[in-house]
C-alpha positions in Angstrom: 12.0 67.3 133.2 10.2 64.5 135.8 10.9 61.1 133.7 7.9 58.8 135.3 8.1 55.2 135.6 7.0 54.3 132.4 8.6 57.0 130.4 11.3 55.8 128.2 14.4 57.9 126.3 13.9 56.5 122.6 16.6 57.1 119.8 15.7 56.4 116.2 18.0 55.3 113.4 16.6 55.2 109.7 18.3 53.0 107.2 17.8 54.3 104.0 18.7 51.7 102.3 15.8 49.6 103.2 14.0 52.5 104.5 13.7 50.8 108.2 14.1 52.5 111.4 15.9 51.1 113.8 14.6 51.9 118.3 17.0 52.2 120.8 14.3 52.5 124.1 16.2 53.1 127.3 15.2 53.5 131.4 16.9 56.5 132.3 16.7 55.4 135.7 19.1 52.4 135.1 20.3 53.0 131.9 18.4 49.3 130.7 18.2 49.2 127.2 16.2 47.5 124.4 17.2 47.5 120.7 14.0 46.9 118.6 14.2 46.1 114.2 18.0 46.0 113.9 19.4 46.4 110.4 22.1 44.6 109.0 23.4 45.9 105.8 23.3 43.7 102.8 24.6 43.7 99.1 22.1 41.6 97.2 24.6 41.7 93.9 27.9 40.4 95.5 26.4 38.4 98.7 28.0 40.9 101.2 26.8 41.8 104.8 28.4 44.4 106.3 27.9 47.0 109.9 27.4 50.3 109.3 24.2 50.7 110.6 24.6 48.3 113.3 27.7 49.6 114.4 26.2 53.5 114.8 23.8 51.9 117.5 26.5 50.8 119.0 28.5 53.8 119.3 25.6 55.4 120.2 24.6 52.8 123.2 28.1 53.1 124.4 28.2 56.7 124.5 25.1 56.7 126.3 26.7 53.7 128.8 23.4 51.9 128.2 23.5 48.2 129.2 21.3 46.3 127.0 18.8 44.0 127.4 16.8 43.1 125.0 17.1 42.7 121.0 13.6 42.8 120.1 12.0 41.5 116.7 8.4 43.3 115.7 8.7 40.0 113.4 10.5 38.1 110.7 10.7 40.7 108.6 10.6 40.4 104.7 13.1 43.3 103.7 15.8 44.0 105.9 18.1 41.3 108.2 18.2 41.4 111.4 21.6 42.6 112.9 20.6 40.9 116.2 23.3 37.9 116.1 25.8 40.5 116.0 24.5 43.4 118.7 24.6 40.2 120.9 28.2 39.6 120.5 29.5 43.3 120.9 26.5 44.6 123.6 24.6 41.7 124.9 21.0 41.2 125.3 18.5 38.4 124.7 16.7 38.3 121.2 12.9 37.9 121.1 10.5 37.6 119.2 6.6 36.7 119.1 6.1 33.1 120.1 4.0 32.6 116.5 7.4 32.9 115.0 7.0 28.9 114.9 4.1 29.2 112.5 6.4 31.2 110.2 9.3 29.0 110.6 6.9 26.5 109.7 6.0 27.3 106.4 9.6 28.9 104.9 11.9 25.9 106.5 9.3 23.7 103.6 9.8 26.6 101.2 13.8 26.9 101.3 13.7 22.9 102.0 16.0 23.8 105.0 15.8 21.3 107.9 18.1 22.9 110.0 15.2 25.5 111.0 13.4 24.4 113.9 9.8 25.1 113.6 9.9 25.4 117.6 11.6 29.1 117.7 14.7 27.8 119.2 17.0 30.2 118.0 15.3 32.7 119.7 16.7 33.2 123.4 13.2 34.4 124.1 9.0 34.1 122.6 7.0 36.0 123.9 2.9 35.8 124.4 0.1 37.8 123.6 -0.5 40.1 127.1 3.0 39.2 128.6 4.4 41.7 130.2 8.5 42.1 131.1 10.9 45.0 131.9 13.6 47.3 130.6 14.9 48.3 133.5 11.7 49.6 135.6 10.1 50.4 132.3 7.6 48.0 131.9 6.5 46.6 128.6 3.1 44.8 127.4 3.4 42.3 124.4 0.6 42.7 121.8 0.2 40.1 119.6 -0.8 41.8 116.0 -1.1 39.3 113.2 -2.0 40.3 109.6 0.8 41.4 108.2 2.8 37.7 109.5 1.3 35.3 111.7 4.1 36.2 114.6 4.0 40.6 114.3 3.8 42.3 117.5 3.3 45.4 119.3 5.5 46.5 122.2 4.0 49.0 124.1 6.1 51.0 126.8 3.9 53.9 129.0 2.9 56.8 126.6 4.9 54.5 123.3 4.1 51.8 121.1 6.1 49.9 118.5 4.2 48.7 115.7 6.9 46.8 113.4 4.9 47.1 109.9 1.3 47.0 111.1 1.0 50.4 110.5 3.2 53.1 108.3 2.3 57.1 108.4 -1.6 57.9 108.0 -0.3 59.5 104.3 1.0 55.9 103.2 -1.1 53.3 105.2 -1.1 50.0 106.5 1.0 47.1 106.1 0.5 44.5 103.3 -1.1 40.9 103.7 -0.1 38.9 101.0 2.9 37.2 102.5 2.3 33.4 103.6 0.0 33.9 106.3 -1.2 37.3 106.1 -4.3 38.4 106.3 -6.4 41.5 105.8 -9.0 41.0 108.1 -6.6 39.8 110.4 -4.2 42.9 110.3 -7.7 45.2 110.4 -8.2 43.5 113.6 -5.2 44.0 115.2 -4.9 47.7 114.0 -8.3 48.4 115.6 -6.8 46.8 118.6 -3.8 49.3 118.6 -5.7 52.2 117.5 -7.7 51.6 121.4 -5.0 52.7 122.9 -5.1 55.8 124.5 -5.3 59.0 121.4 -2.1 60.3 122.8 -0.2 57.1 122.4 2.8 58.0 120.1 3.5 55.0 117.7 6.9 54.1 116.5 6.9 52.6 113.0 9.5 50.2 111.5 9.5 51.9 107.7 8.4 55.2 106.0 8.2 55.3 102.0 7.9 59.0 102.3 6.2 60.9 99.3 8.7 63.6 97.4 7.3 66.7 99.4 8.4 65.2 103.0 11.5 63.8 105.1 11.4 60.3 106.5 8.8 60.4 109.8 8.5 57.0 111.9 6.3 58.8 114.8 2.8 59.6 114.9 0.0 59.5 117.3 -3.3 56.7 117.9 -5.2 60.5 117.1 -3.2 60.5 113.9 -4.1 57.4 112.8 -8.0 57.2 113.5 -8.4 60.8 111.9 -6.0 60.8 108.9 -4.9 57.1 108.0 -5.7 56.6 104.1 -6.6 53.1 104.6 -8.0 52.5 108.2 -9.1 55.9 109.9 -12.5 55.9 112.0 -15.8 54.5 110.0 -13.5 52.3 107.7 -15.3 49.1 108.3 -13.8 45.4 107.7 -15.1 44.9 104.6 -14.1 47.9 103.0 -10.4 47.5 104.2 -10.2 44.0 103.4 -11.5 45.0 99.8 -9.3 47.5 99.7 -5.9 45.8 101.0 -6.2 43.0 98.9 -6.9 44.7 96.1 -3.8 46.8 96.6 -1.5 44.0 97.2 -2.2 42.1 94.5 -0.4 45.0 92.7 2.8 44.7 94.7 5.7 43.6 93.7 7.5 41.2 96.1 10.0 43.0 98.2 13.9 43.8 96.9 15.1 41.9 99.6 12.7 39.3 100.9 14.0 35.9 99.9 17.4 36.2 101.8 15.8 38.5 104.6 13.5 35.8 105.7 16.2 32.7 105.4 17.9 34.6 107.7 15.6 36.5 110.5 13.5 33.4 111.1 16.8 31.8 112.2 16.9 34.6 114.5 19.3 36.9 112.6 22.0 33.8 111.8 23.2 32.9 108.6 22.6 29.5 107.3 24.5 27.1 108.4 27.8 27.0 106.7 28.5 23.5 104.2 31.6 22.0 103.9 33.9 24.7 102.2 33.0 26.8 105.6 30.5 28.8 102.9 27.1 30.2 104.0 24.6 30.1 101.2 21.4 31.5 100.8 18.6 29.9 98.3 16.5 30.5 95.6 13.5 28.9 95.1 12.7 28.9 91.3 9.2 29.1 89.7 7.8 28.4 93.5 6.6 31.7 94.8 
């Protein structure tokens, strides 16, 4: 098969764990590589990281001789960590993320009282803007900024692909919640509507699937998929009735398994906190605050 310019070779990797999915996006022209939502494993109950899942991208992107590029955040996200620290130190690549990551940083450096996080997105080799555009190789990619969900959530779109992050899930589960600090549902309807104007045949890569018993994990569908089946934002869903609806939902959710020491560590761009004096790294936990 003819790959075009803009056509990318895309390999996915689901954690089930947390349920994430994990894009490798290559140029098979120049065998340039992006990682996008890396996983690092984590044991909540004995304060363990480990790199399984990390470490089968790696095989894979050196089986492949891929040279990689990019490390690529959707967001800070709120229930997985980000791998990205150590993908850097075995396969290189810059990590970026959207440049509103300062707003987030903002708000949980005052939350875990942790000083050390800059507020500027310093830790980040790269922020991107809403309409940039950069390349993998000669595939070129335009940033989409896509709050709702977080203030910083993007959209990578690549040709014929998109990567939503957790702005949208399969049209059989939904749409991402808006009840973290600084989410918001008309935001995130917004910003769907914005992705779902993209071409019909646009294949969209999601971060997560919470499949129902009577299906396997899926993380691809289509723009077409979305405006004619989505259970919470196909076409003639107006504002107001998804706003009604998402908040209504949320405020039955229970906080994610993992969010407390997923966000300490992806806003510092996948690091731990910084070690104290005993060499220790140590994650916090707010009481009676959130």
């Amino acid at each position: 098969m003819t790959q075009t310019r803009n056509t990318a070779d895309i390999r996915a990797f689901f954690d089930e764990d947390t349920n994430t999915v994990t894009h490798v996006v290559s140029d098979p022209a120049t065998k340039s590589a992006a990682i996008i939502d890396s996983v690092l494993d984590f044991d909540p109950k004995s304060g363990r990281t480990s790199h399984e899942h990390a470490n089968e991208v790696i095989d894979y992107v050196r089986r492949a001789e891929l040279q990689v590029e990019w490390l690529l955040e959707t967001h800070a996200h709120a229930d997985h960590l980000s791998a990205a620290p150590y993908l850097k130190a075995h396969v290189g690549g810059k990590i970026a993320i959207g440049a509103h990551i300062r707003d987030v940083q903002g708000v949980f450096s005052k939350i875990f009282n942790a000083p050390d996080i800059s507020g500027t997105g310093v830790e980040f080799d790269v922020l991107f803007e809403d309409g940039e555009r950069f390349a993998i190789g000669e595939l070129e990619v335009e940033v989409m900024h896509t709050p709702g969900h977080t203030p910083a959530c993007l959209t990578y779109v690549i040709g014929p692909d998109a990567f939503v992050g957790d702005t949208l899930f399969m049209p059989d589960y939904g749409t991402a919640r808006c009840d973290f600090p600084g989410g918001d549902a008309a935001t995130l309807y917004r910003s769907i509507r914005k992705v779902l104007s993209l071409p019909p045949e646009t294949r969209l890569h999601l971060c997560h699937d919470y499949p129902p018993d009577d299906r396997e994990p899926e993380w691809v569908c289509t723009v077409a998929d979305q405006r004619e089946n989505s259970v919470h934002i196909a076409d003639g869903v107006t504002e107001a009735e998804f706003v009604k609806m998402r908040e209504a939902r949320d405020a039955t959710l229970d906080m994610p398994r993992l969010i407390l020491p997923s966000v300490q560590v992806n806003v510092r761009a996948g690091n731990l906190p910084p070690p104290e004096d005993n060499g220790v790294s140590y994650l916090k936990l707010p009481m009676n605050l959130l």
